[in-house]
ZAMAR-538016 format. One record per residue: residue in one letter; z, x, y of N, C-alpha, C, O in turn. Coordinates in steps of 0.1 Angstrom, whole numbers, plus 2048, in hexadecimal, padded with zeros to 3 digits. Layout:
<nodes>
aZXYZXYZXYZXY/...
</nodes>
This chain:
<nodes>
x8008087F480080080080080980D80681380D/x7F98048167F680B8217FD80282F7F67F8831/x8048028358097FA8467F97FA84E7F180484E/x7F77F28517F07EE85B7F07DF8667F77D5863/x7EA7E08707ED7D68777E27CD8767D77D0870/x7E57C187C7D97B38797DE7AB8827E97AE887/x7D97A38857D879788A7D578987E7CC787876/x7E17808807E177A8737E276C87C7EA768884/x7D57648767DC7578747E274E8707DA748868/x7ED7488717F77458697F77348677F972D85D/x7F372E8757F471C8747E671C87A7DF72687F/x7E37118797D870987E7D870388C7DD6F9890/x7D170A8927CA70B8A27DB7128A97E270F8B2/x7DB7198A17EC71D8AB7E37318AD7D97358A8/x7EB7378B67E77448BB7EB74F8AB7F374E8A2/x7E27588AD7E576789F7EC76A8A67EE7698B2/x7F377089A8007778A07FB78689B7F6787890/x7FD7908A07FF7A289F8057A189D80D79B8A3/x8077AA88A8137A688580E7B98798037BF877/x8177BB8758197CB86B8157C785B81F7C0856/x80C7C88538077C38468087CF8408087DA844/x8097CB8338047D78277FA7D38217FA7C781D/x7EF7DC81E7E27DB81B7E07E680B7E17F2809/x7DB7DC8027E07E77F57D17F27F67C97F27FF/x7D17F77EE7C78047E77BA7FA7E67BC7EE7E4/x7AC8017E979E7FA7E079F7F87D77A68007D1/x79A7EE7CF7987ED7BF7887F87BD7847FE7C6/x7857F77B477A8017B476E7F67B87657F77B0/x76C7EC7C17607E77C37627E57D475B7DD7DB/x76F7F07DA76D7EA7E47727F37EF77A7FB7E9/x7717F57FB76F8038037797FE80B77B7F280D/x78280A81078B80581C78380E82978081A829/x78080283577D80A83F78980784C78F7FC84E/x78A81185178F81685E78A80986877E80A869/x78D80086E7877F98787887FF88579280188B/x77D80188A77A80189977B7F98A27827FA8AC/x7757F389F7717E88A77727D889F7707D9892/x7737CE8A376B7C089C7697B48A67727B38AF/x75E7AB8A675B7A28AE7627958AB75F7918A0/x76878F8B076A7828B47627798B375E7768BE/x75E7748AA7547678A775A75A8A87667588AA/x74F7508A774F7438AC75873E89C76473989B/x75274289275974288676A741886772738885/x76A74C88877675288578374688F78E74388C/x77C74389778373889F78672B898792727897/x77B72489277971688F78371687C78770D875/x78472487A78C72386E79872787179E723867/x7A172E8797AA72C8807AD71F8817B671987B/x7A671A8887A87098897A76FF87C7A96F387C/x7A470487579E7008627946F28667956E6862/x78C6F986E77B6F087177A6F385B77B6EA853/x7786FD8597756FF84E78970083F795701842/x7847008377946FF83379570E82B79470E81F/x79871B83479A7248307AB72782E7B2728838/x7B07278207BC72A8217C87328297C973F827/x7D172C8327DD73883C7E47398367E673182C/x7F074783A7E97508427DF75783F7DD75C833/x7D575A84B7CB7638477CA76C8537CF76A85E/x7C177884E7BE7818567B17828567AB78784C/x7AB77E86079877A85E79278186679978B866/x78878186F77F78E87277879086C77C795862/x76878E86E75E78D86174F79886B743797869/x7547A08767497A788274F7B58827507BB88D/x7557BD8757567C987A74F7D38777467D486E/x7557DE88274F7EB8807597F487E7647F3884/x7557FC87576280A87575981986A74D81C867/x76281D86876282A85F76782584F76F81B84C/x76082D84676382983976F83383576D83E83A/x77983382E78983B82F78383D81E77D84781B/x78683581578483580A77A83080177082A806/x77B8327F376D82B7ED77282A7E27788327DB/x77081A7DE7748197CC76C8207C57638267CA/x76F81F7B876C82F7B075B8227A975682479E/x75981A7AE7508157AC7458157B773A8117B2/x7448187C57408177CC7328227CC73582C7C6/x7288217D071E82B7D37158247E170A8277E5/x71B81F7E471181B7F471482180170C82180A/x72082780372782B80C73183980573383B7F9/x73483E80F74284A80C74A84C816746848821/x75685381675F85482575685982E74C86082B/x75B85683A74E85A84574585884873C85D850/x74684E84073584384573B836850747833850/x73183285773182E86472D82085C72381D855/x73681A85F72F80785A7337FB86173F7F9864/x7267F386272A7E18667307DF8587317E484C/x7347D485E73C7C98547377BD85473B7B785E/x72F7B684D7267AA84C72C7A084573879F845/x72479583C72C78A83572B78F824723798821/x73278881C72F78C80E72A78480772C778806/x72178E7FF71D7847EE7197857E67147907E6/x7177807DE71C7847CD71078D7CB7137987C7/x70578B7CE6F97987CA6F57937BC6EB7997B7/x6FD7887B36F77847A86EF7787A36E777879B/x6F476F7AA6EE7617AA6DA75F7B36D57687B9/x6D57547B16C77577AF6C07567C06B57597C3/x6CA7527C86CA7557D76CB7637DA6C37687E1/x6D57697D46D67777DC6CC7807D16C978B7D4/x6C777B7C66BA78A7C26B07847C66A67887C1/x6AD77A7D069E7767D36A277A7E169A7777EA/x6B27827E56AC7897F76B077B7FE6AB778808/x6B97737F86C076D8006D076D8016D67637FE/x6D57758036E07778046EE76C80B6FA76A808/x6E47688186EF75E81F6ED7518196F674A81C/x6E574D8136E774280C6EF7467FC6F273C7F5/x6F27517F76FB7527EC7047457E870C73D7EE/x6FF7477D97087387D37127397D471972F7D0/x71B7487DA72C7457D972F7457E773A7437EB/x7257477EE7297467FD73774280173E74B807/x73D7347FF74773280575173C7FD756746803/x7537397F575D7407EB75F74C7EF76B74E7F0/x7567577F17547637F475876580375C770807/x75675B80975876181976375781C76C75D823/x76574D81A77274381E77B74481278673E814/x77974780A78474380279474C7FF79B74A7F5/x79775580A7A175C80D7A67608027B175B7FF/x7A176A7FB7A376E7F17987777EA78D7777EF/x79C7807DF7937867D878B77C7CB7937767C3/x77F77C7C977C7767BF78276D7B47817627AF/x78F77F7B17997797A97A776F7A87AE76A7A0/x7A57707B87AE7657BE7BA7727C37C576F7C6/x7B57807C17C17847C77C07887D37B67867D9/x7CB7907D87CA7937E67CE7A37E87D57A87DF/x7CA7AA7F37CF7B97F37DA7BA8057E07C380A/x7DA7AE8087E27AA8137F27A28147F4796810/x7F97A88198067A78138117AC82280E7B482A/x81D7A28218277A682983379E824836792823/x83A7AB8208487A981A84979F810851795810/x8407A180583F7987FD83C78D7FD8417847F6/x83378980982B78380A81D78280C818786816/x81277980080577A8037FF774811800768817/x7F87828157EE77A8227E077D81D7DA78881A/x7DF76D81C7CE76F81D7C27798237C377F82E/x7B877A81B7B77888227A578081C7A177581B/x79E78F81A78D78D81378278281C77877D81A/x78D78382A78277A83277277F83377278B837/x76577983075877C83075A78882674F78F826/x76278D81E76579A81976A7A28217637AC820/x7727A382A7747B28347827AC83878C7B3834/x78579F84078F79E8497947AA85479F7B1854/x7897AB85B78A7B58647937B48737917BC87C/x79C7AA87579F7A78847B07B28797B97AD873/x7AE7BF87B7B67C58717B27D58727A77D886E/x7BD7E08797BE7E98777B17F186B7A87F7870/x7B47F08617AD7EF8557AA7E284A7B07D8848/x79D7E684479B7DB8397957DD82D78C7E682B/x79B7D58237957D88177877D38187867C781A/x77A7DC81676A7CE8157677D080B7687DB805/x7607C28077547C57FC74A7CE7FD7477D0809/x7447D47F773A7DC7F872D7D67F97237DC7FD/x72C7C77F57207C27FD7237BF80C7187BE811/x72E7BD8157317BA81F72F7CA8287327CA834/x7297D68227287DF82971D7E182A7157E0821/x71A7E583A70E7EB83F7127FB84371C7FD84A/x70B80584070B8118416FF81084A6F480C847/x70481585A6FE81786470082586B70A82B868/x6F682A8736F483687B70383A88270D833883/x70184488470C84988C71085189B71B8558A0/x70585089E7048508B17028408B86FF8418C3/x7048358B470682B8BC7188268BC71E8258B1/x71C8258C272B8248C47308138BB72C8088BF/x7398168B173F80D8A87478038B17487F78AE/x74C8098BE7547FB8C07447EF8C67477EA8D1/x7367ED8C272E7E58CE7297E28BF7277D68BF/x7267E78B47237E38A87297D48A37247C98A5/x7317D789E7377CA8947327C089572E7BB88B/x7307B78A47287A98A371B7AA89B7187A0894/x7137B489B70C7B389570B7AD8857027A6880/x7177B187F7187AB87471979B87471C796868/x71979087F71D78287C712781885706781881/x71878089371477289D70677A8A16FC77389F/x7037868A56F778C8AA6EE78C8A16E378C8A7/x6EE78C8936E978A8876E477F8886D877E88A/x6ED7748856EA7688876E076088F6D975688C/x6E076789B6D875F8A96C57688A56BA7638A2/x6CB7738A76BE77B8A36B77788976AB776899/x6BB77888C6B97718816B176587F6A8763876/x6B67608876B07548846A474E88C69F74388A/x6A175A89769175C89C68B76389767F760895/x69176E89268777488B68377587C677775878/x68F77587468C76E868689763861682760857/x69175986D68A74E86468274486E67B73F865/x67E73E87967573B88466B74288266373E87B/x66A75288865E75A88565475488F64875288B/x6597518A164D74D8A96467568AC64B7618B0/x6367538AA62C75B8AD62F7628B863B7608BB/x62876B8C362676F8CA61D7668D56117628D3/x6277638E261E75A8E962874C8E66287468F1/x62E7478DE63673F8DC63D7388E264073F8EC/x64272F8E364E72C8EB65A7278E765A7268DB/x6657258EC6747288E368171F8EE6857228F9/x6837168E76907128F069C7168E869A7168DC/x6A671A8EB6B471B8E66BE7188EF6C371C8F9/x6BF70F8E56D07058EC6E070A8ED6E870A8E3/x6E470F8F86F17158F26F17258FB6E67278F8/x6F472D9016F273A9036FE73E90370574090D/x70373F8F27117478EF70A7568EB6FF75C8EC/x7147578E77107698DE7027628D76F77658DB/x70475A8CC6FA75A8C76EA7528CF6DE7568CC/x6ED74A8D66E37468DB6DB7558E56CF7578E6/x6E47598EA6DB7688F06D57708E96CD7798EC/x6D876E8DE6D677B8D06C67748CF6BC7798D0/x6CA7668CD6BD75C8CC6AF7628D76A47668D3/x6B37608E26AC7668EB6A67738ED69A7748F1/x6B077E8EA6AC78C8EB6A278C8DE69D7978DD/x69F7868D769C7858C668E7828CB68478A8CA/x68D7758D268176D8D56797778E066D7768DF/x67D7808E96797888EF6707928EB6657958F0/x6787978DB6777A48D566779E8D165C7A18D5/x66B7938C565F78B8C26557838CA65077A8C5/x6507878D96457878E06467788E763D7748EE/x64F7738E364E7648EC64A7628F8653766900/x63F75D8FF64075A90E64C74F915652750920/x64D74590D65773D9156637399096657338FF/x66974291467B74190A68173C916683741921/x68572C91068D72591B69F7239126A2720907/x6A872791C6B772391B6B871E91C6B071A924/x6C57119186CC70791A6DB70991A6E170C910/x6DD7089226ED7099246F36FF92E6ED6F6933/x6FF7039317036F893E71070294371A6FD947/x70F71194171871B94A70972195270072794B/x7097209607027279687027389646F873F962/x71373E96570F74D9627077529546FF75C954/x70A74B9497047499396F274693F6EA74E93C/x6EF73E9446E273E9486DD74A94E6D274E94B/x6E374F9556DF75895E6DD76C95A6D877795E/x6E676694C6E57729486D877093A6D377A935/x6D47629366CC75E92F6C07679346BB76F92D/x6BC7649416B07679456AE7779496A277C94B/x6BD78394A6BD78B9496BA7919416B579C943/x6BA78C92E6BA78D9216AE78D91C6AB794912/x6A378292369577B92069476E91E68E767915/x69876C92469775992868B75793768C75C942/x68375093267875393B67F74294767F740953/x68373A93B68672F948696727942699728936/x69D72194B6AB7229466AD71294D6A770D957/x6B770D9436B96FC9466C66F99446CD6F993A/x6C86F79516DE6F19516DF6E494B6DC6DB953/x6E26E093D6E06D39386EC6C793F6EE6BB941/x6F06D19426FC6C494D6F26BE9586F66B2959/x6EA6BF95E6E36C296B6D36BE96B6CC6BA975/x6CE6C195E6C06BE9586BF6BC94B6C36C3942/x6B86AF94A6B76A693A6AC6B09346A06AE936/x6B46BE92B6AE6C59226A16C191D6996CB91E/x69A6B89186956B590F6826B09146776AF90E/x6866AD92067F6A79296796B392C66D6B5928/x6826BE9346806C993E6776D193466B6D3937/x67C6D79276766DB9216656D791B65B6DE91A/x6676C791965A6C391C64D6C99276416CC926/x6576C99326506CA94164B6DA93B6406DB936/x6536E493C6516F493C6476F693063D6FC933/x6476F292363E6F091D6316E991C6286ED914/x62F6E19216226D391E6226CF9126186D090B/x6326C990D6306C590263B6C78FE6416BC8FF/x6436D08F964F6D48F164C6E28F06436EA8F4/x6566E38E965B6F18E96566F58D56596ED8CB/x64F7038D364C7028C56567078BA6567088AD/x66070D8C566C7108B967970A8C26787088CF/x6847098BC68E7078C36997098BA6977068AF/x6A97108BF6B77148BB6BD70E8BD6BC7088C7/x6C770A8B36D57018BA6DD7078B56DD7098A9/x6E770D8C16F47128BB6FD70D8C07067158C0/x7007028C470A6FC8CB7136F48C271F6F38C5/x70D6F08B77136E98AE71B6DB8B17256D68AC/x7126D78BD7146C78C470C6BC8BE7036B88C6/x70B6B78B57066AB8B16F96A68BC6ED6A88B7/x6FB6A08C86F56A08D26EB6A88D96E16A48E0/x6EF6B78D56E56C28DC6DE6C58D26D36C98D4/x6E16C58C46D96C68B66CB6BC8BC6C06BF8BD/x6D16AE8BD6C56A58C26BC6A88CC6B16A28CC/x6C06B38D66B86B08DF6AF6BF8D96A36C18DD/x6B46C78D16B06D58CA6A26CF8C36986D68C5/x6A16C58BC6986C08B368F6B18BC6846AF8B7/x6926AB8C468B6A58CC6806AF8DC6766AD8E2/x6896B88DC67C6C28E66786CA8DD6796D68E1/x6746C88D16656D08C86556CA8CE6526C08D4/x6506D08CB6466CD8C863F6C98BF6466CC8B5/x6326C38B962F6BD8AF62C6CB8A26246D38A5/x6326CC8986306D588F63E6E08946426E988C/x6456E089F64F6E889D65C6E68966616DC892/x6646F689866C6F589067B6FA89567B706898/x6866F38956956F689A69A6FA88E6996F4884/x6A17078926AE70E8876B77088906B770689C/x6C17048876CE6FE8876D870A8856D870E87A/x6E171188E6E971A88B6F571388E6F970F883/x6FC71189770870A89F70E708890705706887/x71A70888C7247068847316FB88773B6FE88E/x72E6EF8817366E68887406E287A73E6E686F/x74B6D987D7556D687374B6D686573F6D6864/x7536D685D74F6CD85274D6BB8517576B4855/x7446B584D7406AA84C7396A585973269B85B/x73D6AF8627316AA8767206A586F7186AB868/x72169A87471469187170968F87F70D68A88A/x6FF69387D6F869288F6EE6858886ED68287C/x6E76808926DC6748906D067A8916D1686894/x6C667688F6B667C8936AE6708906B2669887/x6A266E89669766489868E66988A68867488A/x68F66288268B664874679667878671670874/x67665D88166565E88166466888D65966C890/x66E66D89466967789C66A68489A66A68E8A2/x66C68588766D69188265D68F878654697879/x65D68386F65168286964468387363E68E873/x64067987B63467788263168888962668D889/x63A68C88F63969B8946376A38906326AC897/x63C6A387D63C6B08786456B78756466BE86B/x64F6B587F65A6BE8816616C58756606C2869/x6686CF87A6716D486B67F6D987167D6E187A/x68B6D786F6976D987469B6E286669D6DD85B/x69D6F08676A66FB8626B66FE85F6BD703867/x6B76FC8556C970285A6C87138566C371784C/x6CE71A85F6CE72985D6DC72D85E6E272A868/x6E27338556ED73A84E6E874C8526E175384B/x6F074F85E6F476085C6E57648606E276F85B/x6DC75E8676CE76186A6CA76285B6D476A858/x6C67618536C17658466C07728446B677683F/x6C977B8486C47868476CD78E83E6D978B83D/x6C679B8346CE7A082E6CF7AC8366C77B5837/x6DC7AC83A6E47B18426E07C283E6DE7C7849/x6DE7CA8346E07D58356CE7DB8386CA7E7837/x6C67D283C6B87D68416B47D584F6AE7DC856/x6BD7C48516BA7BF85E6C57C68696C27C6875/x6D27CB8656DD7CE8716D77DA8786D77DA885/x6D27E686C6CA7F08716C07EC87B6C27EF887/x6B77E68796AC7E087E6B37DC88D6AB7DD897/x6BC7D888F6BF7D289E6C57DD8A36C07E18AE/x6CD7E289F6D47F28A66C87FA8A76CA8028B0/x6B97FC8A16B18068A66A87FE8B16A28068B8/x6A67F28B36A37E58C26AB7E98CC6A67EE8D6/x6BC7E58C86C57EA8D16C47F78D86C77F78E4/x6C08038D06C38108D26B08188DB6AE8228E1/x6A680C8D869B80D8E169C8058EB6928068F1/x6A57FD8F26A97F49006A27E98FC6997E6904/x6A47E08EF6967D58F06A37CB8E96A07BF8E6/x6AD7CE8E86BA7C78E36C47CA8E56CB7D18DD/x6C97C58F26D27CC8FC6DE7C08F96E27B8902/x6E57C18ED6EE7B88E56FB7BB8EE7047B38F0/x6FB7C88F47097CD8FB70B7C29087167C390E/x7047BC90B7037B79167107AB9147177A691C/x70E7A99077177999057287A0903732799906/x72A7AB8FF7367B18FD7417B190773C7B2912/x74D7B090775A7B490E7657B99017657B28F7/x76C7C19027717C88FC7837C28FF7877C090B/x78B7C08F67987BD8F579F7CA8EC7997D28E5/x7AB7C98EF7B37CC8E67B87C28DA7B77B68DD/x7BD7C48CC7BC7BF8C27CC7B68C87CD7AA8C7/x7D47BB8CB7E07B88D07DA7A88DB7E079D8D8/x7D37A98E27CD7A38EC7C37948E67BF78A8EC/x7BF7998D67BB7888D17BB7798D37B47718CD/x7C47798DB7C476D8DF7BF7688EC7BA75C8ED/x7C176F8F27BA7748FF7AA7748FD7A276E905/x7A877D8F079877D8EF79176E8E978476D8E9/x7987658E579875E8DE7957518E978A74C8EB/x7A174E8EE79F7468FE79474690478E73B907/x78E75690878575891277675590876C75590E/x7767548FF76E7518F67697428F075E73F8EB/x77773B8F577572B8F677172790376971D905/x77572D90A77472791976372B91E75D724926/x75D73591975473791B75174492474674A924/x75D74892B75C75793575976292C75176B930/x75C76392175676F91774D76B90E750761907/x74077390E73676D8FD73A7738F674276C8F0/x73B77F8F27407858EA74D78F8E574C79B8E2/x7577898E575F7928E576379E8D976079D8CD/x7667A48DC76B7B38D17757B98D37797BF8DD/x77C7B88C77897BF8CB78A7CE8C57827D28BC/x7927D78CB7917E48C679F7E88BE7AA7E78C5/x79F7EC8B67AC7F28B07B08028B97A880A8BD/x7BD8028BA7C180C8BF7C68168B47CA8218B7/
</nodes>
């Protein structure tokens, strides 16, 4: 057993507490890394709140970056001294993850919410007591953590670890899901609803991928404004202008791809009513379990339309993270932009500023 510190949450929608854990040895399938850094996700919030029913206490954090300390005597992907994101986990055996789908994995929940190891045990512990731990495989909002070794990405080592870690969730996610799974031509056009971490990710993505009109939807003026800093060619305060319409107008017609991360029932509608005929909306926004939205049955048939749901951008993480850190590291994915930096002590704080909307991305740093 090793002392380390975490941030644990203990009740439902109540504040983590910084609190002294013991964290046992790797098993041989699984690396302990050093944390640097980890991001603050939209996630990590709504299960705190148990939007989803992940067992407390836990220690969750599913966006880090750190150094690898150790290696189970099974390991060959990584060694101490390797530089790595921390992404989501999965099984690598079921018929999703050998056809290169990984984020749709059949154990998905189990593997990333189910607060626990496979075997139902845990390597997280205080005073003889179990804390949930194996959040996405890592539970990184934590000094140190035990990960899976599908949950590691072995990345470069002149880009600085504490600006990494989102990459493993929300930056993934947003990016992801323009480029992997949308895939707009060049010349294209692109609404995305939302301008959180992930909806900019959305944007800088649509950029990268040659879009001429990448329109924002938000209803925070500074979030807009940094939209169009990012590559938002035109920007719509939906408090202020009926989204759906306007986009009409800027298009002649709709829009041929469109995002929703808002995970508003309501803005989903308007995500899938400003298409155009034959386009297509990814659905990202992550809302309770059982949230039900409506849609105009014939104004998805007669049009064509196709509404996506996208899990983690589709991406397998240990091809695509690289791929954005060498965008990032040519100025064409300037992801640092969404960053502010906390202390790990300070979580709650990052957490606040993260609801309220003053921070997109927050990251905490271990001291």
């Amino acid at each position: 057993m090793m002392e380390i510190t975490a941030a644990v949450a203990r009740e439902k929608e109540q504040p983590f507490s910084v609190e002294k854990l013991e964290l046992g040895k790797p098993r041989a399938d699984e690396v302990l890394v050093r944390v640097a850094a980890t991001g603050v996700c939209h996630t990590d919030l709504i299960v705190r709140d148990q939007w989803y029913p992940v067992p407390l206490p836990s220690v969750l954090g599913h966006e880090g970056a750190g150094v690898v300390e150790r290696v189970g005597e099974g390991i060959s992907k990584v060694r101490p001294g390797d530089h790595v994101v921390l992404s989501f986990n999965s099984c690598g055996e079921c018929n999703n993850c050998v056809r290169g789908n990984p984020a749709y994995c059949l154990n998905f929940f189990g593997l990333n919410f189910g607060g626990a190891r496979p075997d139902g045990s845990n390597g997280l512990h205080k005073n003889g007591e179990t804390v949930h731990g194996y959040f996405f495989g890592q539970s990184s909002f934590a000094t140190y953590a035990l990960a899976s070794e599908r949950s590691l990405v072995k990345v470069r080592e002149d880009v600085p670890l504490e600006l990494l870690g989102p990459l493993g969730c929300g930056i993934q996610t947003g990016a992801g899901g323009v480029l992997n799974v949308l895939k707009p031509e060049a010349g294209a056009s692109i609404a995305v609803f939302g301008a959180g971490a992930v909806g900019m990710s959305a944007i800088m993505a649509a950029a990268v991928a040659g879009c001429a009109t990448i329109i924002a939807v938000d209803i925070k003026p500074s979030r807009l404004e940094l939209a169009r800093e990012l590559g938002a060619t035109h920007t719509i305060n939906g408090s202020e202008t009926e989204a759906v319409e306007e986009i009409g107008n800027i298009t002649s017609g709709g829009a041929a791809y469109t995002v929703e991360t808002t995970a508003v029932p309501g803005v989903f509608r308007q995500a899938v009513d400003a298409l155009a005929p034959l386009g297509a909306c990814g659905l990202i926004g992550a809302a309770p379990l059982g949230t039900e939205a409506s849609l105009d049955m014939n104004g998805l048939l007669i049009p064509g339309k196709t509404v996506r749901g996208i899990v983690e951008g589709d991406a397998v993480p240990d091809v695509f993270i690289p791929r954005l850190i060498e965008l990032y590291d040519k100025g064409r994915f300037p992801f640092d932009r969404l960053i502010k930096h906390y202390d790990l002590d300070d979580i709650n704080k990052a957490a606040e500023d993260s609801e309220e909307g003053s921070t997109l991305k927050p990251v905490l740093r271990m001291s």
